[in-house]
C-alpha positions as CSV (number, residue, x, y, z in Angstrom):
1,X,0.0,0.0,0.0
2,X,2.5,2.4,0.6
3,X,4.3,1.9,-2.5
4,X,1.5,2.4,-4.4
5,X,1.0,5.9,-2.1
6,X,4.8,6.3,-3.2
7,X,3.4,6.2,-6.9
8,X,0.6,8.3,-7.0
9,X,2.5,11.1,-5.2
10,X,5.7,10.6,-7.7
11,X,2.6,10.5,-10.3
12,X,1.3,14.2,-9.2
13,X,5.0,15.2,-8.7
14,X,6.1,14.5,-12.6
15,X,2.4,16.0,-13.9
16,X,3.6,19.1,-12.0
17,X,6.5,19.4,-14.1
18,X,5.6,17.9,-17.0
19,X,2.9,21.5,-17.2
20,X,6.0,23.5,-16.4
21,X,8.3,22.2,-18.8
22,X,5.7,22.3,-21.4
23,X,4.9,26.0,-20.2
24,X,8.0,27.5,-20.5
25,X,8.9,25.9,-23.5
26,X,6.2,27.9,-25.3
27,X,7.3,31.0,-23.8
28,X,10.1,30.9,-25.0
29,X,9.9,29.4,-28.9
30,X,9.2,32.1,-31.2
31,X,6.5,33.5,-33.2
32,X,3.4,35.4,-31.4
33,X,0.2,33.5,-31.2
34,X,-1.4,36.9,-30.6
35,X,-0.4,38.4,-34.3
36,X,-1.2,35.3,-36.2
37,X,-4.7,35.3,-34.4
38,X,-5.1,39.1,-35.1
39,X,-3.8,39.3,-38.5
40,X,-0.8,40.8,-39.9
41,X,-3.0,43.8,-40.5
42,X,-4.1,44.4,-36.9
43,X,-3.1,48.0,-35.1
44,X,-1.4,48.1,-31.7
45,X,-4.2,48.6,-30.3
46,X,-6.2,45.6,-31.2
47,X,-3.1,43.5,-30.4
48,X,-2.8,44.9,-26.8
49,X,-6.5,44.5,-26.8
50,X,-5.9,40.4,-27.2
51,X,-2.9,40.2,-25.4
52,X,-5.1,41.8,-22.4
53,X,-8.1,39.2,-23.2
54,X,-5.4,36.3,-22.7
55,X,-3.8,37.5,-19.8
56,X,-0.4,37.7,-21.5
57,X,0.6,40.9,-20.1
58,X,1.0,39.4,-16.5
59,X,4.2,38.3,-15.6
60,X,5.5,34.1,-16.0
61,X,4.8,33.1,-12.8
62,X,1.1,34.5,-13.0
63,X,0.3,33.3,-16.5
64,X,1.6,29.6,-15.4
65,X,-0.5,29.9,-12.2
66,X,-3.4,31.5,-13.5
67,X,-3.0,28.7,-17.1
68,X,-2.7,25.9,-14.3
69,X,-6.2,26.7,-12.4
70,X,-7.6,26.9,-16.2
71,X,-6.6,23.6,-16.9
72,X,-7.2,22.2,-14.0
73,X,-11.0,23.3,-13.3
74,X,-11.7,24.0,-17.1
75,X,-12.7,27.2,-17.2
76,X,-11.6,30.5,-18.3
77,X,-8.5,29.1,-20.1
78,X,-9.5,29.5,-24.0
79,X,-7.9,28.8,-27.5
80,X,-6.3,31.7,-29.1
81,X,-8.2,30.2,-32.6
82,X,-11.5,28.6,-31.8
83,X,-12.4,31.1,-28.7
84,X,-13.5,28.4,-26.8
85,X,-12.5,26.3,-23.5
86,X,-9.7,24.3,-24.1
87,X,-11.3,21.6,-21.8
88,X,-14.1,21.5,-24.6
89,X,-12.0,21.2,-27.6
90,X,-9.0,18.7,-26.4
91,X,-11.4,16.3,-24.0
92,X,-13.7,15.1,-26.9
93,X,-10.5,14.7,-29.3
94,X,-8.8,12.7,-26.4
95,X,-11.5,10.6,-25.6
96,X,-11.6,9.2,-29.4
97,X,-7.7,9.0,-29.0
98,X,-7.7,6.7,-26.1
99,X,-10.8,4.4,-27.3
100,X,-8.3,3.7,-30.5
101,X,-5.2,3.1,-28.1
102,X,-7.8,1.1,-25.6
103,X,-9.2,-0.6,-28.8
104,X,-5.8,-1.6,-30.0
105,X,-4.3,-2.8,-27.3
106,X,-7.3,-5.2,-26.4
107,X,-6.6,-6.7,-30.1
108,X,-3.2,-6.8,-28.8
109,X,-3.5,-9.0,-25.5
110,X,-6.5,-11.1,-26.9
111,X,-4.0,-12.2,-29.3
112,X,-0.4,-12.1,-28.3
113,X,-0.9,-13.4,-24.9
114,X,-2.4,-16.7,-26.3
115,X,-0.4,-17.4,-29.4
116,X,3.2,-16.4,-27.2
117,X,2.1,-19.1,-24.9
118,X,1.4,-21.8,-27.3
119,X,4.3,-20.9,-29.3
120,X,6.6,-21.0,-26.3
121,X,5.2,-24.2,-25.2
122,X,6.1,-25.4,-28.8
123,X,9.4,-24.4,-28.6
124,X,9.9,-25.7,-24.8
125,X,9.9,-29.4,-26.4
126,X,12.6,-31.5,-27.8
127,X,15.3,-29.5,-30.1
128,X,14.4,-31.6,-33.0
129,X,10.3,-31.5,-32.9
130,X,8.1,-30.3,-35.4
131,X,6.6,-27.9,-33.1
132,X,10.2,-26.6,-32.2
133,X,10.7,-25.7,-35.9
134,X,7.3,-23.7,-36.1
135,X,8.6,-21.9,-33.5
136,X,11.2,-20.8,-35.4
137,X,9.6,-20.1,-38.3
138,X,7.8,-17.9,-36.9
139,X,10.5,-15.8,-35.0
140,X,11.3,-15.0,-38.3
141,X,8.3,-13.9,-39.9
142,X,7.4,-11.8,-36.4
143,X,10.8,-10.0,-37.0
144,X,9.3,-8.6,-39.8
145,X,6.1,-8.2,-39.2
146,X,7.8,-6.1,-35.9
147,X,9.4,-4.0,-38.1
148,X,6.6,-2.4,-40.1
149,X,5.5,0.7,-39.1
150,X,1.7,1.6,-38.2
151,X,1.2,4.6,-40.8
152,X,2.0,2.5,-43.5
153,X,0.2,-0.5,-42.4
154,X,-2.5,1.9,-42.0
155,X,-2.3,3.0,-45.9
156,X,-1.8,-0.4,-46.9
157,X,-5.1,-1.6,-45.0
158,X,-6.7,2.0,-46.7
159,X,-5.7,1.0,-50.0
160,X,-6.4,-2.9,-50.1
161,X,-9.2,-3.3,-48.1
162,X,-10.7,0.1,-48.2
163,X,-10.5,1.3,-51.8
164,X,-10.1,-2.1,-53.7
165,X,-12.2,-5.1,-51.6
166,X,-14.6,-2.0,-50.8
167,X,-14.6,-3.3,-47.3
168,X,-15.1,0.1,-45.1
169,X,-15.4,3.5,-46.5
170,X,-11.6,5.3,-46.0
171,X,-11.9,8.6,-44.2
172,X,-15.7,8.0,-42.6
173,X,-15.9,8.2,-39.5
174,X,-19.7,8.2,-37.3
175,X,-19.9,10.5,-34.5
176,X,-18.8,9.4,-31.1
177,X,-21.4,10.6,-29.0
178,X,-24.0,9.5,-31.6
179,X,-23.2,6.2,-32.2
180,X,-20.8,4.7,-30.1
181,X,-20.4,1.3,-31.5
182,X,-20.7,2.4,-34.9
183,X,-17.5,4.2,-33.7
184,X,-16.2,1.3,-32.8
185,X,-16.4,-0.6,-36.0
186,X,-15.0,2.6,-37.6
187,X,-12.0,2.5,-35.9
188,X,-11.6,-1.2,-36.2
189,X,-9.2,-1.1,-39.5
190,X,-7.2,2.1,-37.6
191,X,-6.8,0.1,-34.2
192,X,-5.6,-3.2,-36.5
193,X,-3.1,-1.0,-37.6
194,X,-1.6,0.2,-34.7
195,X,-1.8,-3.7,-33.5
196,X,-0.4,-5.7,-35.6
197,X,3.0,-4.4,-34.8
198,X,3.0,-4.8,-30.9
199,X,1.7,-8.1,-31.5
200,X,4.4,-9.7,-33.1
201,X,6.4,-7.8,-30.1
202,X,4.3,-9.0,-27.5
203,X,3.9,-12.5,-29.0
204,X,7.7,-12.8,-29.3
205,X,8.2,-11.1,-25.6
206,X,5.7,-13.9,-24.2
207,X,7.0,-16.8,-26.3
208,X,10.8,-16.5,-25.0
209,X,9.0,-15.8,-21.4
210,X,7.3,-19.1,-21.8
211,X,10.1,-21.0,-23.1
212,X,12.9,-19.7,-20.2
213,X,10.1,-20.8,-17.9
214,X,9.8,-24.1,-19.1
215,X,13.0,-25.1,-19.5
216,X,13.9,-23.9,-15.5
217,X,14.7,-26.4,-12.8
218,X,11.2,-25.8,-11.0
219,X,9.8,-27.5,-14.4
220,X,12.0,-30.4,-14.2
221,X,11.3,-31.1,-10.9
222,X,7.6,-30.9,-11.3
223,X,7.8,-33.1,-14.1
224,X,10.2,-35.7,-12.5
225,X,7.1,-36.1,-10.4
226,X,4.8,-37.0,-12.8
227,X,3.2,-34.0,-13.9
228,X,2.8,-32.6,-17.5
229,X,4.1,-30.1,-19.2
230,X,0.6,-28.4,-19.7
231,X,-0.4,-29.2,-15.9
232,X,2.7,-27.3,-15.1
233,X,2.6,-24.7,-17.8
234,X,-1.2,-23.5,-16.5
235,X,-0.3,-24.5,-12.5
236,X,3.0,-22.4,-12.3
237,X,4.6,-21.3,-15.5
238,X,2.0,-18.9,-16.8
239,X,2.2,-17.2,-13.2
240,X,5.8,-16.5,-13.7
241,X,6.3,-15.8,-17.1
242,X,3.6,-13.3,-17.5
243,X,5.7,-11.0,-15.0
244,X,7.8,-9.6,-16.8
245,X,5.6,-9.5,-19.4
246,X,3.2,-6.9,-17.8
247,X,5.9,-4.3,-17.7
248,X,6.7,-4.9,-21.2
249,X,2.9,-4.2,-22.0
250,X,2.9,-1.2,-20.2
251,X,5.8,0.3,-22.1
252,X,3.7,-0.9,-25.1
253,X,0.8,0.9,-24.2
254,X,2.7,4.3,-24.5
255,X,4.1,3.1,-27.7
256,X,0.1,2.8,-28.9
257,X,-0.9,6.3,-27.2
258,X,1.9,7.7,-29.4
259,X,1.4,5.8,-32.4
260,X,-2.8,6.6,-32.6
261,X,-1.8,9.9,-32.9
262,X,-0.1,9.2,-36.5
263,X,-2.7,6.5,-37.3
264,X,-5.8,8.8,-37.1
265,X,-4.2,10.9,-39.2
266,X,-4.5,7.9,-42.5
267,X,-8.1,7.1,-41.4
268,X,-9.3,10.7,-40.6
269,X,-10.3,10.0,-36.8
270,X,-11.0,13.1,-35.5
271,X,-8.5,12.4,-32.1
272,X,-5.8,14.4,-30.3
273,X,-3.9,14.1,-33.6
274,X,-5.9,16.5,-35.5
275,X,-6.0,18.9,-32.8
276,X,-2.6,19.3,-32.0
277,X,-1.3,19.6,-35.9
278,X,-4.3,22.2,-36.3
279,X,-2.7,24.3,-33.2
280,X,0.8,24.0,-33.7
281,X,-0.1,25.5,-37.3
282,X,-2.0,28.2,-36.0
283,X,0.6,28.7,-32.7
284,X,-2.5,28.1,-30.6
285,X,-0.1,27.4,-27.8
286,X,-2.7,26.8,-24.9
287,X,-4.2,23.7,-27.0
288,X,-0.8,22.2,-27.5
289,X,0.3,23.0,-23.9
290,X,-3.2,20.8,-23.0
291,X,-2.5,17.9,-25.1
292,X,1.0,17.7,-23.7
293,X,-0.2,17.4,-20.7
294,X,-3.5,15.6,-21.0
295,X,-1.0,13.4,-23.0
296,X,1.4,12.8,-19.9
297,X,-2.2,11.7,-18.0
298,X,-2.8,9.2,-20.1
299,X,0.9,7.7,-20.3
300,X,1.5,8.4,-16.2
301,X,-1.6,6.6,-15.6
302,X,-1.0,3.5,-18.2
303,X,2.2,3.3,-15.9
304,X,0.6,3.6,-12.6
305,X,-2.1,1.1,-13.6
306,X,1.0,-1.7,-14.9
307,X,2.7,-1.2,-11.8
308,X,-0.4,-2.2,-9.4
309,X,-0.9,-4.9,-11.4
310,X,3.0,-6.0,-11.5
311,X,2.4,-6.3,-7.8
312,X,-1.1,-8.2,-7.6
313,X,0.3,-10.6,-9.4
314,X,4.0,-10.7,-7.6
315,X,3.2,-9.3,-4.1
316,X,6.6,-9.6,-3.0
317,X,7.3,-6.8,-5.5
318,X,4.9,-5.0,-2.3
319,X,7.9,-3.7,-0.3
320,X,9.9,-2.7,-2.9
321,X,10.4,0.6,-4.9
C-alpha cells in the first residue's frame, strides 16, 4: 500500500513538471500566437486588446498559475483560434484518441498473450520436434512483421481493403457521441493498424517468457514427479512468465498512445492528432500546452495502472520501490 502511495505522489510530482516544462517551452519558442490570431493587418491597439483578453501581459509566474487553475478546473482558459474552452475542444479529441489506443491494445493482448504461450510451449519441447521448428519459423516472420511501421500499415489496410475489396469506406468516420459502437467498428481497420506491430512484439516477448520458464529447474522437478508439461505450464509457468511481461505491456501501451496519434491521421479520426497539428499550425499554444499534458495523464496513468498490477500478481514486488 505504501508503495502504491509512493506512486501516486511521484505520479502528481512528474504531472507538476511535465505542465511547467511544457509552459516554459512555449514561452520561450518564437512566433506570437497573438499576431497570427489578429492578422498581420491588426493596429497596436487591437493586439494589446488580445494580449489583455489572454492575460499575456502578466508576468510568467502569473500566467503559469493563473494557465494551471484553467486547466485544471476547465474554465476560463481559451484557444487563441476557436475562442472556446480548451477543456471542450481537447477532452472530446482525447476521448476518441484513447478508445483507438484502448481498442488496440485489447486486439493486442486477446491475441499475443495466447499465441506467445502456445508458441513458447512449442518451442519448450525436444530441439528436433516439429513444433520446435514452427517456432522458429515464426520468429522469423514476427521479425518482420515487428518491423513495419503503423502509418504505412494503415495505408496499406486504406488502399487494399478500403478502396479495392470495398470493405469500409476510407476517411468516414460516425460520430462518437451518436453512435458509439458504430465508432467502434470505424476504428476497427485504424486500431488493427496500430496492432499488428505490438503483436508480433508481445507475442515474441511472451514466447521467449514461456520457453525460459519451461525449460527452468522448477519444471523439471515438477515433471520428475509425474506431472505434465501443460499441468505445469497452467499451474506455475504462466504465473511467472507473464511477470515480466506486464511491464513490457505497459511500455507498449505508450508506444500505442503515441502511435494513434499518427494512425488517425491515414483514417481521418477526428482524435488528439488532429487537434494538435491544427494548433501548432495556428501557434495556438494553450491547446498544444493541453494535449501535452492531457497526453502525460494518459501515459502516467497506463504506468501507474502496470505497476499495481506487477504487484497483484507478484506481491513480494509490495515492499519494494
Amino acid at each position: 500500500m505504501k508503495s502504491v502511495i509512493k506512486k501516486i505522489i511521484t505520479f502528481t510530482i512528474t504531472l507538476l513538471l511535465v505542465s511547467m516544462v511544457a509552459f516554459l517551452m512555449f514561452q520561450v519558442i518564437p512566433g506570437d500566437s497573438v499576431l497570427t490570431k489578429a492578422g498581420m493587418n491588426a493596429t497596436p491597439e487591437r493586439i494589446e486588446e488580445l494580449r489583455e483578453a489572454y492575460g499575456l501581459n502578466e508576468n510568467i509566474v502569473v500566467r503559469y498559475f493563473n494557465w494551471l487553475k484553467g486547466f485544471v478546473t476547465g474554465n476560463g482558459y481559451k484557444s487563441y483560434t476557436y475562442n472556446m474552452d480548451v477543456w471542450d475542444l481537447v477532452i472530446p479529441n482525447l476521448k476518441a484518441t484513447i478508445l483507438l489506443a484502448g481498442y488496440s491494445l485489447i486486439i493486442i493482448l486477446a491475441v499475443s498473450i495466447p499465441l506467445g504461450t502456445v508458441l513458447g510451449y512449442m518451442s519448450g519441447k525436444k530441439k528436433k520436434s516439429v513444433s520446435r521448428k514452427i517456432g522458429s519459423l515464426f520468429d522469423v516472420v514476427n521479425q518482420g512483421i515487428m518491423a513495419v511501421p503503423s502509418f504505412f500499415l494503415g495505408i496499406m489496410i486504406s488502399i487494399v481493403f478500403g478502396l479495392m475489396l470495398k470493405w469500409f469506406i476510407p476517411g468516414q468516420i460516425v460520430s462518437l457521441e451518436d453512435d458509439f459502437l458504430g465508432f467502434i467498428g470505424a476504428i476497427t481497420p485504424a486500431a488493427v493498424a496500430v496492432a499488428v506491430p505490438k503483436i508480433a512484439m508481445l507475442t515474441k516477448f511472451t514466447k521467449s517468457s514461456i520457453t525460459e520458464n519451461i525449460r527452468a529447474d522448477y519444471v523439471r522437478t515438477a515433471r520428475s514427479k509425474g506431472m505434465t508439461l501443460t499441468s505445469i505450464l497452467f499451474k506455475h509457468v504462466l504465473k511467472n512468465a507473464l511477470i515480466p511481461v506486464i511491464t513490457v505491456t505497459g511500455v507498449i501501451s505508450t508506444e500505442i498512445f503515441a502511435g494513434s496519434i499518427v494512425v488517425e491521421q491515414v483514417f481521418g479520426i477526428p482524435g488528439l492528432g488532429k487537434v494538435l497539428i491544427n494548433s501548432i499550425s495556428s501557434r495556438d499554444y494553450p491547446v498544444v500546452m493541453a494535449a501535452v499534458v492531457y497526453s502525460a495523464i494518459v501515459v502516467l496513468t497506463v504506468n501507474l495502472i502496470v505497476d499495481i498490477a506487477y504487484r497483484i500478481v507478484d506481491p513480494r514486488m509490495g515492499g519494494k520501490s
